[in-house]
C-alpha positions as CSV (number, residue, x, y, z in Angstrom):
1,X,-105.4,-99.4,-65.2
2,X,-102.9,-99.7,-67.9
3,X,-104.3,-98.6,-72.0
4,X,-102.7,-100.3,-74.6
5,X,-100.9,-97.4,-75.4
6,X,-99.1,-98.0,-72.2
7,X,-98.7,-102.1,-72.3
8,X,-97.4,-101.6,-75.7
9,X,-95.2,-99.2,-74.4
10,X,-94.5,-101.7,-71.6
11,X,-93.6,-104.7,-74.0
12,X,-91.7,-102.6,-76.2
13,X,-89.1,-101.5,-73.2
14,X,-89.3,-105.4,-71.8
15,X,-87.8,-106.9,-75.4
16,X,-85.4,-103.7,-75.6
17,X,-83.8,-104.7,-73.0
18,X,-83.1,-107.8,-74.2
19,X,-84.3,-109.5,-77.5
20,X,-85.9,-113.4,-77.0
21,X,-83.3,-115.9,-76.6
22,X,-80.7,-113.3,-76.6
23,X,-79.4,-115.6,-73.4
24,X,-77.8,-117.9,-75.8
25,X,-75.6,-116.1,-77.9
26,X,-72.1,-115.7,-77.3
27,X,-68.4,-115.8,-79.2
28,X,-65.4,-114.1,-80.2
29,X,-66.9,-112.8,-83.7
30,X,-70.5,-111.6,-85.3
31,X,-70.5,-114.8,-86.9
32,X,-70.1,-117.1,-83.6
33,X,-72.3,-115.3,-81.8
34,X,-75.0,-115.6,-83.9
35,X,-74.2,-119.2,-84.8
36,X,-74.2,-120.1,-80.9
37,X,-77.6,-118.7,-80.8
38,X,-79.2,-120.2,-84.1
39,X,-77.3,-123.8,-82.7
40,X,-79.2,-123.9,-79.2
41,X,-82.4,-122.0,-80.8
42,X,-83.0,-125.0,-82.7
43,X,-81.6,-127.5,-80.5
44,X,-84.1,-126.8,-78.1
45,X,-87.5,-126.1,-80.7
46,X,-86.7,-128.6,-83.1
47,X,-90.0,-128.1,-84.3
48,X,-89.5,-124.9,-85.5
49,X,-88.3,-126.1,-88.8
50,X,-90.6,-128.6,-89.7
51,X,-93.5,-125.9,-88.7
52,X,-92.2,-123.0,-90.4
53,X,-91.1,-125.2,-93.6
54,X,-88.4,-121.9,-94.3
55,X,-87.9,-123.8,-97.7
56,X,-91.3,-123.0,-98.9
57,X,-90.0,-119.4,-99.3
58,X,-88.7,-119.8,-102.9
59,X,-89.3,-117.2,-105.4
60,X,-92.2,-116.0,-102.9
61,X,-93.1,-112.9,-101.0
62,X,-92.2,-113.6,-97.6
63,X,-93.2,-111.5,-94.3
64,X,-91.8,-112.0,-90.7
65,X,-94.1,-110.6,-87.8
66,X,-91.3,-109.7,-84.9
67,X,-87.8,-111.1,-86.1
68,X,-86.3,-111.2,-82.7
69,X,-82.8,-112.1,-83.1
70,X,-83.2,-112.9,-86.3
71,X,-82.4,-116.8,-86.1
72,X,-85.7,-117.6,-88.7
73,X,-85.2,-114.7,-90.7
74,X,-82.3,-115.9,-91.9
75,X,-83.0,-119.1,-92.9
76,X,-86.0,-117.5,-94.9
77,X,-83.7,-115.5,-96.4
78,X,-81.4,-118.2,-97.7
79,X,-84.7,-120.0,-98.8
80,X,-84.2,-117.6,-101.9
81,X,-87.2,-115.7,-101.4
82,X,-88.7,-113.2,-104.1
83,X,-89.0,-110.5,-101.8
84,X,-88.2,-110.8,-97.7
85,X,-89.4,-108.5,-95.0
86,X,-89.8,-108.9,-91.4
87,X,-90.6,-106.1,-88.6
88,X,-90.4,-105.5,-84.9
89,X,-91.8,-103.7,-82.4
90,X,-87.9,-103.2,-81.3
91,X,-84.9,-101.1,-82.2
92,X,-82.8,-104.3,-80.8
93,X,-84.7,-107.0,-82.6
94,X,-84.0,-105.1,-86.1
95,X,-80.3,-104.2,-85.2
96,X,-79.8,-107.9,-84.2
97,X,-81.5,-109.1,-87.4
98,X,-79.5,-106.9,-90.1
99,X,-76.2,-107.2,-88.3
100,X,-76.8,-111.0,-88.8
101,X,-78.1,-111.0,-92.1
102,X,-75.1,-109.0,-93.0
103,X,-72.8,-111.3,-91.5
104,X,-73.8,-114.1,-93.2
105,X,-74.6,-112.0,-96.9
106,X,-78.2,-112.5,-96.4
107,X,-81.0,-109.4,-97.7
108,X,-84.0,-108.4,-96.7
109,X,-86.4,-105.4,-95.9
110,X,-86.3,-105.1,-92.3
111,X,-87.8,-102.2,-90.1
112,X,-89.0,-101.3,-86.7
113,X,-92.9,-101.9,-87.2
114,X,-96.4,-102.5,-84.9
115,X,-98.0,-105.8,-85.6
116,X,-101.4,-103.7,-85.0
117,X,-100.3,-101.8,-88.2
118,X,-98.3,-103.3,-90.7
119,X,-96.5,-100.9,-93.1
120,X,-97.8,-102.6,-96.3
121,X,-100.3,-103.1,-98.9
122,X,-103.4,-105.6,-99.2
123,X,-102.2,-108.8,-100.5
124,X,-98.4,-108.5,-100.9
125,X,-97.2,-111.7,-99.5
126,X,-97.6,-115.1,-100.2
127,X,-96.3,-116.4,-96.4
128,X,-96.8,-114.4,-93.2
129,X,-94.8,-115.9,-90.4
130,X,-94.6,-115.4,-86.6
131,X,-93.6,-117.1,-84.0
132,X,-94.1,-116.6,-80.5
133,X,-94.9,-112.7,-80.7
134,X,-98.3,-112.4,-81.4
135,X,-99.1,-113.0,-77.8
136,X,-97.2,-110.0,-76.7
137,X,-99.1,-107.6,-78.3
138,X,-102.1,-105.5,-76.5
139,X,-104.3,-106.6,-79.2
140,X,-103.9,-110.1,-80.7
141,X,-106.7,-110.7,-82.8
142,X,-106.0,-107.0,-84.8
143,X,-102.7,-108.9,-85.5
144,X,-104.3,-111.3,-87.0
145,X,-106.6,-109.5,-89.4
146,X,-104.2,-107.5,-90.1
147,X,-101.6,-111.1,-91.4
148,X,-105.4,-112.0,-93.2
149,X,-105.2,-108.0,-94.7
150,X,-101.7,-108.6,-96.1
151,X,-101.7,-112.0,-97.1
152,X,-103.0,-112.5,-101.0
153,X,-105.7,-114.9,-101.4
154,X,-104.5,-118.4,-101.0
155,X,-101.5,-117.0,-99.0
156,X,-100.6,-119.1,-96.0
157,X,-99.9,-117.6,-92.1
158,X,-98.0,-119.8,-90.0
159,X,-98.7,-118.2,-86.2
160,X,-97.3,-119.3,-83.4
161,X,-99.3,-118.5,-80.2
162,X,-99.0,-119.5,-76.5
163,X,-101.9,-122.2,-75.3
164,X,-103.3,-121.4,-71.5
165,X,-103.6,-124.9,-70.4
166,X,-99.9,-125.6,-70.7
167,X,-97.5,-127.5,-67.6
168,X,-96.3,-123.9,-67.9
169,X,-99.3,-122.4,-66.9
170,X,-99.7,-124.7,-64.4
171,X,-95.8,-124.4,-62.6
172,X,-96.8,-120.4,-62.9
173,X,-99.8,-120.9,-61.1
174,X,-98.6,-123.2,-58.9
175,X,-95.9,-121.0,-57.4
176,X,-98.1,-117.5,-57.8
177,X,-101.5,-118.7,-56.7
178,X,-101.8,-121.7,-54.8
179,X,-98.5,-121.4,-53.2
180,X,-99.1,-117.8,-52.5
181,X,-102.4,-118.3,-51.2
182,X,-104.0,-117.0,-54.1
183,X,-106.6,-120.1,-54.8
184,X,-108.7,-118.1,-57.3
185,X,-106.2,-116.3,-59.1
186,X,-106.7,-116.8,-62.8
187,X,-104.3,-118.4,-65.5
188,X,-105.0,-114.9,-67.5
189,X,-103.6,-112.8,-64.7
190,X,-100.5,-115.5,-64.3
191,X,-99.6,-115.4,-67.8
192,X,-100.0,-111.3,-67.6
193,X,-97.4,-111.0,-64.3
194,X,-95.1,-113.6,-64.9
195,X,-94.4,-114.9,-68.1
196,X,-92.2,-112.5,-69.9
197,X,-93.4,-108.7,-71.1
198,X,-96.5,-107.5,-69.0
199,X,-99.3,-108.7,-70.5
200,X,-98.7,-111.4,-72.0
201,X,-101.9,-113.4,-73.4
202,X,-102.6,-117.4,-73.3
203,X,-105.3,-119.4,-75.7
204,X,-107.3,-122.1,-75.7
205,X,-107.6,-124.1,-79.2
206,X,-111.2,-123.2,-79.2
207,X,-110.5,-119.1,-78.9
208,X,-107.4,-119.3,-81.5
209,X,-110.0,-120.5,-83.4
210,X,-112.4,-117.6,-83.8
211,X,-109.4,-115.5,-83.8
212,X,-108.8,-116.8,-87.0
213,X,-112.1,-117.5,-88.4
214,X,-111.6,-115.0,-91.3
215,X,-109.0,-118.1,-92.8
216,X,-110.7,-120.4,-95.1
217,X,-108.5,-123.0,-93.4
218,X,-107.0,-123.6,-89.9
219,X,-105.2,-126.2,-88.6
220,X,-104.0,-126.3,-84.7
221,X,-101.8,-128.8,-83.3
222,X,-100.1,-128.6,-79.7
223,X,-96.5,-128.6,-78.9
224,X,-94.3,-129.4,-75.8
225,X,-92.4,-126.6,-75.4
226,X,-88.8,-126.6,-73.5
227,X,-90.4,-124.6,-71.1
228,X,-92.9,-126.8,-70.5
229,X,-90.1,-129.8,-69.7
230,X,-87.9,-127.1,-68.0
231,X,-85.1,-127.5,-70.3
232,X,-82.5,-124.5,-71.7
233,X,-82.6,-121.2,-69.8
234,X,-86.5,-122.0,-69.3
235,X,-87.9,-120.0,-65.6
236,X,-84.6,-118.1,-65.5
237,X,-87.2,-114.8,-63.9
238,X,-87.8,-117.7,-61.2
239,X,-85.2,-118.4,-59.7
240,X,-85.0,-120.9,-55.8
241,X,-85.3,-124.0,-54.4
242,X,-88.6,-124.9,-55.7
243,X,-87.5,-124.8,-59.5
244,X,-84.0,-126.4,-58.8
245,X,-85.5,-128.8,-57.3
246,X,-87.8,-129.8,-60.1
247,X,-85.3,-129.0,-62.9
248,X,-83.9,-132.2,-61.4
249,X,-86.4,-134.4,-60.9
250,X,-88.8,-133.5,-63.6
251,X,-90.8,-136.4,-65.6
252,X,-89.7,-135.3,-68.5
253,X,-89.7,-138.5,-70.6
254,X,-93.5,-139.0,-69.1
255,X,-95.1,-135.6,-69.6
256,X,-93.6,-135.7,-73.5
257,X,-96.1,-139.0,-73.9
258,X,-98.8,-138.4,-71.7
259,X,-99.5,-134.2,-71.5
260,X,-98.2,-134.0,-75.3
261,X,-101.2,-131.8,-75.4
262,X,-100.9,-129.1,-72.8
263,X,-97.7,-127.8,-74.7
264,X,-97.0,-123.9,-74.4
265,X,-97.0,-123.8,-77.9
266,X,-100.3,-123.8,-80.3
267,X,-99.1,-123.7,-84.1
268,X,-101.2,-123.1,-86.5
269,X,-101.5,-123.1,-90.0
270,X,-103.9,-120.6,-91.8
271,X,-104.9,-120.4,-95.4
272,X,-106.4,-117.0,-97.0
């Protein structure tokens, strides 16, 4: 059995092959690439900008948990922030990040990091953000007390986290139980296997919940992700027939008005 020593190990060689969305950059110059990637990013999670709210960074202290490519780091950084950092658990990420702030003249303190340990004081920041990363991690709910630890009182985390009862969930299972012949084979152990680094982790609303019952304020909504509505580059590790097939003749219109709330995507909204 893996420790987390290991998985972390694990998920640090998974992203280093190849940061998050990494699929979608391309172009003759720095500056295309990294446009190309921040254009489709937010083409296909339009959400992402009304969650994170990157303009509420103004003249505050601003920290990015896992900055992937670097597509939200630099819109907090042309928020005009007081002080910007973000970290990652990978070489890649943080190379991918500077070389774009650079490009585009943007600063800000970025460095290779563990979410399980973040390199900084009690109460420096006034906004902890993350999205999709948390997840990854052996230990999810340290991650979160330790955003609570560096967050100053009133300070406001805005986490996103996968949901387990999701239509991704569900197409995983689908193909890698019940297809397989696996009838009892549980969403936990899907999520671990097959959707992206080994061990990935899914939550209920209920269980993000407690995770963050330290906040003196939560809020959870649910969101469709393009995943969920097989859209983009989404299931590219599963590959045939099966997925073709319903790429093409998936409900999409329906399931974004009837299953709005078994979305991949739980954000929430935490308040020190």
């Amino acid at each position: 059995m893996l420790t987390d020593v290991d998985l972390k190990q694990d998920v640090q060689q998974f992203w280093n092959e190849s940061s998050c969305g990494e699929v979608y950059a391309s172009g003759p110059s720095q500056a295309a690439y990294y446009e190309s990637h921040s254009r489709i990013r937010y083409q296909l999670e339009p959400y992402i900008v009304e969650f994170a709210k990157f303009h509420e960074g103004a003249n505050k202290d601003v920290l990015e948990v896992g900055v992937g490519m670097g597509a939200d780091h630099a819109e907090w950084a042309k928020s005009g922030p007081r002080y910007l950092a973000g970290i990652d658990l990978t070489s890649r990420a943080v190379e991918h990040t500077q070389t774009r702030l650079a490009a585009g003249g943007l600063e800000s303190d970025v460095r290779l990091a563990d979410a399980e340990a973040l390199p900084f004081d009690d109460e420096t920041f006034d906004i902890v953000y993350s999205w999709g990363v948390l997840h990854h991690s052996p230990d999810p709910p340290r991650t979160i007390r330790e955003i609570h630890r560096v967050l100053r009182p009133g300070g406001m985390a805005r986490v996103m986290l996968y949901h387990k009862y999701s239509l991704t969930g569900y197409m995983l299972w689908t193909r890698y139980a019940l297809l397989a012949g696996r009838l009892f084979r549980s969403l936990r152990d899907i999520y671990a296997s097959h959707l992206e680094s080994p061990g990935t982790k899914a939550y209920s609303a209920r269980e993000t919940r407690s995770m963050f019952s330290q906040f003196s304020r939560v809020a959870i909504r649910h969101q469709l992700s393009f995943g969920d509505l097989l859209l983009g580059e989404a299931g590219q590790r599963h590959q045939g027939a099966l997925l073709t097939l319903a790429r093409r003749f998936w409900p999409r219109w329906f399931l974004s008005r009837a299953l709005k709330n078994q979305g991949l995507d739980l954000l929430i909204e935490a308040s020190k």
